[in-house]
C-alpha positions, 0 to 999 in steps of 0.5 A, a space after each residue: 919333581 914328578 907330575 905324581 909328586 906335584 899331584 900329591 903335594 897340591 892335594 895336601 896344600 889344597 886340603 889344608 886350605 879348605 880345612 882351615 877355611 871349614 874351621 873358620 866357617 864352623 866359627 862363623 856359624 857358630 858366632 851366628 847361632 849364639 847372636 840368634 839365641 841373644 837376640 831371641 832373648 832380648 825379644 823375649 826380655 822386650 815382650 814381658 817389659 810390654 805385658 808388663 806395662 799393659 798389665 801396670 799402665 794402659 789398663 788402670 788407665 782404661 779403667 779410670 777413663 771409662 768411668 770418667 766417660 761414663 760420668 761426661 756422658 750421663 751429665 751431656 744427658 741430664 743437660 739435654 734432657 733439662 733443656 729438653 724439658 724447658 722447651 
């Protein structure tokens, strides 16, 4: 066999490879974006789950919290003034 045809025929090997190993890095990629995008939408599915219990919980919460606040702090006067007054 010629050096010309040893030449040729490790080209032709050569670029089979490499198209082979282009295919699965396409693949790869691929696979890749699609995990992204799934993960971006699992971020976006945990974001509207925590507006959603802000909106549902914490502030109801809140808004029981500070007229009870508000109640303690207006009786912890009153006491102060009474015993203020006694004096």
């Amino acid at each position: 066999m010629s050096e010309l045809a040893i030449n040729i025929v490790g080209r032709y090997a050569a670029g089979g490879a490499f198209g082979s190993a282009e295919k699965d890095l396409n693949k790869v990629a691929a696979a890749g974006k699609s995990a992204s995008m799934s993960l971006a939408g699992i971020g976006a599915s945990i974001k509207n789950v925590g507006t959603g219990l802000t909106a549902a919980v914490t502030l109801p919460l809140v808004g029981l919290g500070l007229p009870g606040a508000l109640f303690f702090t207006l009786q912890r006067l009153q006491r102060s003034r009474s015993q203020h007054e006694k004096t």
